[in-house]
C-alpha positions in Angstrom: -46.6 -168.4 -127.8 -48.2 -166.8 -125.1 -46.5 -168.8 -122.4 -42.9 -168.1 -124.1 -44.1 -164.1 -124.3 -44.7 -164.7 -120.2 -41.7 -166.6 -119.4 -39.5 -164.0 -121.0 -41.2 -161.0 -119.4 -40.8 -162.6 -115.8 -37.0 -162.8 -116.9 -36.4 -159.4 -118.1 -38.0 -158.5 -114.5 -35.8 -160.7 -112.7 -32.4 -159.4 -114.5 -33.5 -155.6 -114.1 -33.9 -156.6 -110.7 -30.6 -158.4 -109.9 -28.7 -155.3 -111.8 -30.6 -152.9 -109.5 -29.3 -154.7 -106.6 -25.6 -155.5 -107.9 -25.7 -151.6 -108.0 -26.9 -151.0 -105.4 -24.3 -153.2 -103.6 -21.5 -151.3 -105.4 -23.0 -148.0 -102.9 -21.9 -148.9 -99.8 -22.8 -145.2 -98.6 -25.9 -145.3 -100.0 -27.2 -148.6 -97.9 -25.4 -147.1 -95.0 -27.7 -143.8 -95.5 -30.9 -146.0 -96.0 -30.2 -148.4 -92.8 -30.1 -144.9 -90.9 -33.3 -143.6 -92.4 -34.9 -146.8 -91.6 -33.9 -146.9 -88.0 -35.0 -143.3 -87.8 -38.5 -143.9 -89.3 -39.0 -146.5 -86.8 -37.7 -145.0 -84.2 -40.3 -142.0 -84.4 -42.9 -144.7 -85.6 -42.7 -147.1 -83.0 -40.5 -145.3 -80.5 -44.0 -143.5 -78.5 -45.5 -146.2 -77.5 -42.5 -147.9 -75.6 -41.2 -144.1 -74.4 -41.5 -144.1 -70.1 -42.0 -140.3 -70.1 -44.4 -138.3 -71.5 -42.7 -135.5 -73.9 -45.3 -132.4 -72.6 -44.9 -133.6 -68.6 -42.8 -130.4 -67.1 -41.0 -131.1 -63.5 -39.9 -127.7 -62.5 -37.5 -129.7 -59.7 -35.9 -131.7 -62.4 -34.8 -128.9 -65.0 -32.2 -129.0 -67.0 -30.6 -132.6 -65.5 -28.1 -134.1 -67.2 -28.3 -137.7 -68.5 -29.2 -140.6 -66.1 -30.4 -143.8 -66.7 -34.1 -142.3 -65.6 -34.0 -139.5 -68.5 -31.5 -140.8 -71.3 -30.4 -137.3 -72.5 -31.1 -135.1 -69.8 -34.0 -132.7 -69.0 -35.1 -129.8 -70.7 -35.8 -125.7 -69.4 -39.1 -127.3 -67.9 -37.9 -130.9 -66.7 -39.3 -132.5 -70.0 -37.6 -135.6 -70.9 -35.1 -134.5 -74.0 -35.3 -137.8 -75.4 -39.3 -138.4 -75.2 -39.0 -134.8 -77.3 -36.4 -135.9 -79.8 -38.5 -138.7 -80.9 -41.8 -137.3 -81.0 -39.8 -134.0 -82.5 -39.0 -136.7 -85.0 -41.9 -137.3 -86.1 -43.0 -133.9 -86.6 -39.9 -133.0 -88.6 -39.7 -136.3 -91.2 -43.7 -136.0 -91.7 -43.7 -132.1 -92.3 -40.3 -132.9 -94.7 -41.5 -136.0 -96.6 -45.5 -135.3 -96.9 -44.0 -131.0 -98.3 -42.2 -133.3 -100.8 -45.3 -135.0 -101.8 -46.8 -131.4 -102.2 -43.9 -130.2 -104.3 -43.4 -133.6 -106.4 -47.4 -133.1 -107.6 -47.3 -129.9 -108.2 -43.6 -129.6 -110.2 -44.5 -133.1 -112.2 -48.1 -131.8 -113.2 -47.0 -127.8 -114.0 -43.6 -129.4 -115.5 -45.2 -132.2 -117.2 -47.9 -130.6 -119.0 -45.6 -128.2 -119.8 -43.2 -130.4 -121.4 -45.8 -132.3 -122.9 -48.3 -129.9 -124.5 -45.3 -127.9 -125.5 -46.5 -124.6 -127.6 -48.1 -121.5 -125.4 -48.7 -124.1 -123.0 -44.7 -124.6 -122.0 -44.0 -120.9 -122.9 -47.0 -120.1 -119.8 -46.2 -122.4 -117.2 -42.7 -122.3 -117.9 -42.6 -118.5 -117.2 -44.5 -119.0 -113.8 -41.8 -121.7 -113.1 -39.1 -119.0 -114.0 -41.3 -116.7 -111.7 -41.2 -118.8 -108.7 -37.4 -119.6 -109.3 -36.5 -115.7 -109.4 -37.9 -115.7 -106.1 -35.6 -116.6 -103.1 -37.9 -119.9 -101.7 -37.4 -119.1 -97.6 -38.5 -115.8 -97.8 -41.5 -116.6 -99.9 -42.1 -119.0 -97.0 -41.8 -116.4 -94.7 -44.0 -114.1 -96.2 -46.7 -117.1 -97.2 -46.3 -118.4 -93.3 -46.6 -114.5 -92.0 -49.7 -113.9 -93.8 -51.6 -116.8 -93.3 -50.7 -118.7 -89.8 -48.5 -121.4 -88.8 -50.7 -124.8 -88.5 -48.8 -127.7 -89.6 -50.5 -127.9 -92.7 -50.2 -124.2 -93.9 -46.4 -125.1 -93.4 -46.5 -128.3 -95.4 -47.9 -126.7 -97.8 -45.8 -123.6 -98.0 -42.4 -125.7 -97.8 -43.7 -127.7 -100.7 -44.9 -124.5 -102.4 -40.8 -123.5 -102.2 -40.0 -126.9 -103.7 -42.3 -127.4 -106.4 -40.1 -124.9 -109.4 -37.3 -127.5 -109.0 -39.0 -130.4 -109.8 -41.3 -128.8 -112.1 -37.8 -128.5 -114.4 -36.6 -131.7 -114.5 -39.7 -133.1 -115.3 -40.9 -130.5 -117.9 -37.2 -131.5 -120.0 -38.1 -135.3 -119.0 -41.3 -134.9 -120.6 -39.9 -133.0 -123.6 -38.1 -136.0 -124.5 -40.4 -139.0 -124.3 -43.3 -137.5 -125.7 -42.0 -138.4 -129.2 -40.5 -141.3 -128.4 -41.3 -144.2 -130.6 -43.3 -145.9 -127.8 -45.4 -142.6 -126.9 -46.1 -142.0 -130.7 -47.5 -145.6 -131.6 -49.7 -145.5 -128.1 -50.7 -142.6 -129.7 -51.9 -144.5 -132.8 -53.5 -147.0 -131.2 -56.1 -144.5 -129.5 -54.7 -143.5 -126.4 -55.8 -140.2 -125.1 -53.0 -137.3 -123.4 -54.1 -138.8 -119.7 -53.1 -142.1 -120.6 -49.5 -141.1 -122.8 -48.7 -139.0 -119.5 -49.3 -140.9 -116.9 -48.7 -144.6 -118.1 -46.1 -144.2 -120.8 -44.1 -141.1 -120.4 -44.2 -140.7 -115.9 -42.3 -144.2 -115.8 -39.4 -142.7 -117.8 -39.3 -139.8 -115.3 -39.6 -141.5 -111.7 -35.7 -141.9 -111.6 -34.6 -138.4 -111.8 -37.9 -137.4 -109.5 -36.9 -140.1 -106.6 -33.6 -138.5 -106.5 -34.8 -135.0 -106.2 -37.6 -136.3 -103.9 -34.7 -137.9 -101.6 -32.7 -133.9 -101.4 -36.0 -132.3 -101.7 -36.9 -134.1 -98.2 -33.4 -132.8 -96.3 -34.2 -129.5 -97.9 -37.8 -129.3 -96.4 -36.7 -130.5 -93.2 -34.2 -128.1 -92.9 -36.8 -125.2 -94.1 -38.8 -126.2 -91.5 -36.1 -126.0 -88.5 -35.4 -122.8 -89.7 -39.4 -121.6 -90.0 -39.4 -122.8 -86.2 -35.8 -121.6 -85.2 -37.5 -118.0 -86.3 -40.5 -118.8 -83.8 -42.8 -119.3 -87.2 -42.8 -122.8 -87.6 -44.2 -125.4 -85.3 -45.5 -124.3 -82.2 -45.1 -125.9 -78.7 -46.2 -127.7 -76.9 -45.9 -130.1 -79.9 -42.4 -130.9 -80.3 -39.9 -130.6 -83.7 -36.3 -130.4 -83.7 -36.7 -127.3 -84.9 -38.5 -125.1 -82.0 -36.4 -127.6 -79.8 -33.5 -125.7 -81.2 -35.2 -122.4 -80.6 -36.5 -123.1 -76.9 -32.0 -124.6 -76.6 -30.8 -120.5 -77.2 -31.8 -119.0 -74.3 -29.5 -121.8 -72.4 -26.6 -122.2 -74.8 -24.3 -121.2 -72.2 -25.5 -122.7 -69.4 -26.9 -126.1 -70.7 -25.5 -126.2 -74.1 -26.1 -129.9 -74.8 -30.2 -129.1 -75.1 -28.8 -127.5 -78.6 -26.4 -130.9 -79.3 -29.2 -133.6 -79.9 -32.1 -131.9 -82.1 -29.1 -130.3 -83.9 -27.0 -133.5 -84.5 -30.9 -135.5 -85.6 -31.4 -132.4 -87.9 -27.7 -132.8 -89.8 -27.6 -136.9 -89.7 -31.4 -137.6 -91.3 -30.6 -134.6 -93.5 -26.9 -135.9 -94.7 -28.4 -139.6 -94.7 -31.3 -138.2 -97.2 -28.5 -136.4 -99.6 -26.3 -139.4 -99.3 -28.8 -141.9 -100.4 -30.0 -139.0 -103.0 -26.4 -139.1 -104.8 -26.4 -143.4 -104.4 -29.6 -143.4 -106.5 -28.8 -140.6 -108.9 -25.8 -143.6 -109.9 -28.1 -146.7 -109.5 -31.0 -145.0 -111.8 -28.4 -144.0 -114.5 -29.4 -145.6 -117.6 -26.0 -144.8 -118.4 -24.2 -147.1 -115.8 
């Protein structure tokens, strides 16, 4: 009996996963948006090590050179190799935008969850503060947060994901709502099972889904907060390099050298369309509905 019990779990795996693949052959886009994100991620991974020029060296007699086979997109205000600074930029940008959604996927799942969960004055709190930080337009909390106490690159993954969090915290507060009578939940329940365990091993399951898609838009969102932070001269701070302050340092030469603005600009809007592309692609591949 027990063999049988095995034999048709290891099915039931192997069909749930050959229907998430026949959907996720029926998103051409989406593959197309992940293949990018993957050649990005290695690109800033990997790229460093194998880069010929250093993305700090300045040569004031090679400023603002256009592209050779010796400096692949040119040279900066300060003779810095643009391409040594896009991927190491790259890096910067894609680990301050994925680890401030980590930030704002703990906190919106543990606020919204408990919430959702608990239900009573519980919900009725938390869900206020969530309407709080909602009321409140997210970049200029940012701005005031990043103001008050510094830019270091962990005050500002912390901050973005501080302006992410009330999104998240939504979806899974009405995500929790639903399970936690669900037939399932309610016999765990009866068996013993203490709120910990109902949360995190019963009802979180049912809401990684809908929190994989947001995670996907919240990244492009956090990314683009963060170009913006260092666009305003708040964000990261040379000499480490993000597309962001690469845009910034680009202004002062927009008409003379206007291609300096062209690449961190065109990195910035193809990771962040790639990550809202492959957001909507799993939104329809995690549809119980489909």
């Amino acid at each position: 009996m027990a063999e049988v019990l095995v034999t048709r779990s290891v099915t039931a795996r192997h069909e749930r996963r050959s229907r998430f693949f026949a959907r996720a052959l029926r998103q051409p886009m989406g593959l197309i948006a992940f293949t990018v994100l993957v050649l990005m991620v290695l690109m800033v991974v990997f790229g460093p090590a194998f880069l010929p020029h250093s993305p700090t060296r300045t040569s004031p007699l090679e400023t603002l050179q256009p592209s050779s086979a010796e400096h692949w997109l040119g040279t900066d205000e300060l003779g810095r190799d643009v391409f040594a600074r896009i991927v190491h930029g790259g890096r910067v940008s894609l680990s301050v935008g994925i680890f401030s959604m980590l930030v704002g996927l703990f906190i919106g799942i543990a606020v919204g969850g408990s919430a959702g969960y608990f239900g009573g004055r519980t919900e009725s709190v938390l869900m206020r503060i969530v309407d709080t930080f909602m009321a409140i337009p997210a970049f200029f909390l940012i701005l005031v947060i990043v103001t008050s106490f510094g830019n270091h690159p962990v005050t500002i993954v912390v901050t973005v994901g501080v302006g992410f969090w009330a999104q998240m915290a939504r979806s899974a507060h009405a995500e929790f709502k639903r399970f936690r009578l669900a037939d399932f939940v309610e016999a765990s329940r009866a068996l013993g099972s203490h709120h910990l365990r109902l949360m995190l091993r019963h009802i979180l399951p049912q809401v990684i889904p809908q929190a994989t898609v947001l995670a996907t838009l919240g990244v492009g969102w956090a990314i683009l907060t963060e170009a913006g932070l260092s666009y305003l001269g708040l964000g990261i701070q040379p000499p480490l390099a993000s597309w962001g302050n690469m845009l910034q340092n680009a202004q002062a030469y927009l008409f003379r050298a206007p291609i300096l603005a062209v690449w961190p600009g065109l990195f910035i809007a193809l990771t962040v369309l790639a990550f809202n592309v492959l957001g909507n692609s799993l939104r329809d591949i995690l549809d119980p509905r489909a």
